[in-house]
C-alpha positions in Angstrom: 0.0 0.0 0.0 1.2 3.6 -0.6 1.5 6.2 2.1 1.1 8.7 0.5 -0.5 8.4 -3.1 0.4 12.7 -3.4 4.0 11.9 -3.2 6.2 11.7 -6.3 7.7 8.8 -7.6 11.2 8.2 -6.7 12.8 5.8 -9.4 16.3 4.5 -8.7 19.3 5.9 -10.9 20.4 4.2 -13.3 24.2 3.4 -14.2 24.8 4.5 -18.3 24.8 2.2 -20.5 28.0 0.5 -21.2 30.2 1.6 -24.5 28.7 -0.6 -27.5 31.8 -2.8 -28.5 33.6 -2.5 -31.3 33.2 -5.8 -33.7 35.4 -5.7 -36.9 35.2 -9.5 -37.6 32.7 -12.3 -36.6 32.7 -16.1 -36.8 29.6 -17.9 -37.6 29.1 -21.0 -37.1 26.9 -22.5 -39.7 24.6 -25.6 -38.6 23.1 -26.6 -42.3 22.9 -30.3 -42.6 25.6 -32.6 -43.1 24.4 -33.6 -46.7 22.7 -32.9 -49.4 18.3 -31.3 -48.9 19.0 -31.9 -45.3 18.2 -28.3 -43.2 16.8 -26.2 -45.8 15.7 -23.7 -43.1 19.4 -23.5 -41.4 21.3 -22.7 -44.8 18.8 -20.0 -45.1 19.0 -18.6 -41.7 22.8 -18.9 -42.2 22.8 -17.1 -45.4 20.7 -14.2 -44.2 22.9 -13.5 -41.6 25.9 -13.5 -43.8 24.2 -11.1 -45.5 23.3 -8.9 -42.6 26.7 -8.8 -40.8 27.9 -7.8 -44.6 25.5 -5.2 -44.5 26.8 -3.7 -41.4 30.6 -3.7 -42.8 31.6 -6.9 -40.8 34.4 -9.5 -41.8 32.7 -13.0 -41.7 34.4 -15.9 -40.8 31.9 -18.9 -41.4 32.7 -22.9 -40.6 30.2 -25.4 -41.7 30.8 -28.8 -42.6 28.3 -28.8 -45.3 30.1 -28.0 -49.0 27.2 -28.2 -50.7 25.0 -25.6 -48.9 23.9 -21.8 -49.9 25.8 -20.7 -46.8 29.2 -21.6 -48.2 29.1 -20.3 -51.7 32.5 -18.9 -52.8 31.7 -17.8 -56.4 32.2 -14.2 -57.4 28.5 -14.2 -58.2 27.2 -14.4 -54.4 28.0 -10.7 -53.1 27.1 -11.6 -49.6 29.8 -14.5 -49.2 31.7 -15.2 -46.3 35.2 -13.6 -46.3 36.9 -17.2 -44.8 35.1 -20.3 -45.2 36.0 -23.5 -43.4 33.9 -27.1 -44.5 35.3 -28.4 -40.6 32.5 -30.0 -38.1 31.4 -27.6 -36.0 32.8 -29.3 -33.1 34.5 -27.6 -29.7 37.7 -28.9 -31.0 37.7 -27.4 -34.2 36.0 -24.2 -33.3 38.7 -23.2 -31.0 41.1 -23.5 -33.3 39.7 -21.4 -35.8 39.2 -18.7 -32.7 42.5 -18.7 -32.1 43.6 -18.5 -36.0 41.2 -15.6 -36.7 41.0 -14.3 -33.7 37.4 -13.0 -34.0 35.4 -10.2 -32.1 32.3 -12.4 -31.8 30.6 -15.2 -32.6 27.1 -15.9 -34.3 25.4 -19.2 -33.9 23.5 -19.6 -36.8 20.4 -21.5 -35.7 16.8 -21.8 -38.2 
């Protein structure tokens, strides 16, 4: 109950917000299907965020072990390809690695 309903409403200071980071170069880590039809909805969502970090000047580094998804098209055609590609698993193993060869500012996990 409030004592006194005249009273103004005190509301707690808030800290600023923190500086927004500064993210040159991202790694994404593509989950399309390991073969052939399989995770349609994945490429795509992969894809579209290739496209979007593009958009907003980033370097992309993508790993996904599928060669034969939209994701990982490397032809001069496909404006919104990855800068680095990796067909590896997407695996702890093999993801640290590639941190610690490209050294990235974030990660995306791509997910449908």
């Amino acid at each position: 109950a409030c004592k006194d309903p005249k009273a103004p409403v005190q509301f707690p200071v808030r800290k600023p917000a923190p500086p927004k980071p500064v993210v040159k170069k991202v790694l994404l880590l593509g989950s399309g299907g390991t073969s052939i039809g399989q995770a349609g909805e994945f490429d795509y969502s992969g894809g579209q965020a290739i496209k979007a970090l593009k958009e907003e000047g980033k370097e992309v580094v993508l790993m996904n072990p599928n060669i034969a998804s939209v994701q990982t098209n490397m032809d001069d055609k496909s404006p919104n390809k990855a800068d680095h590609t990796y067909f590896l698993p997407v695996t702890p193993d093999f993801v640290e690695e590639i941190i610690k060869k490209e050294k990235p500012d974030g990660i995306v996990v791509s997910m449908g």
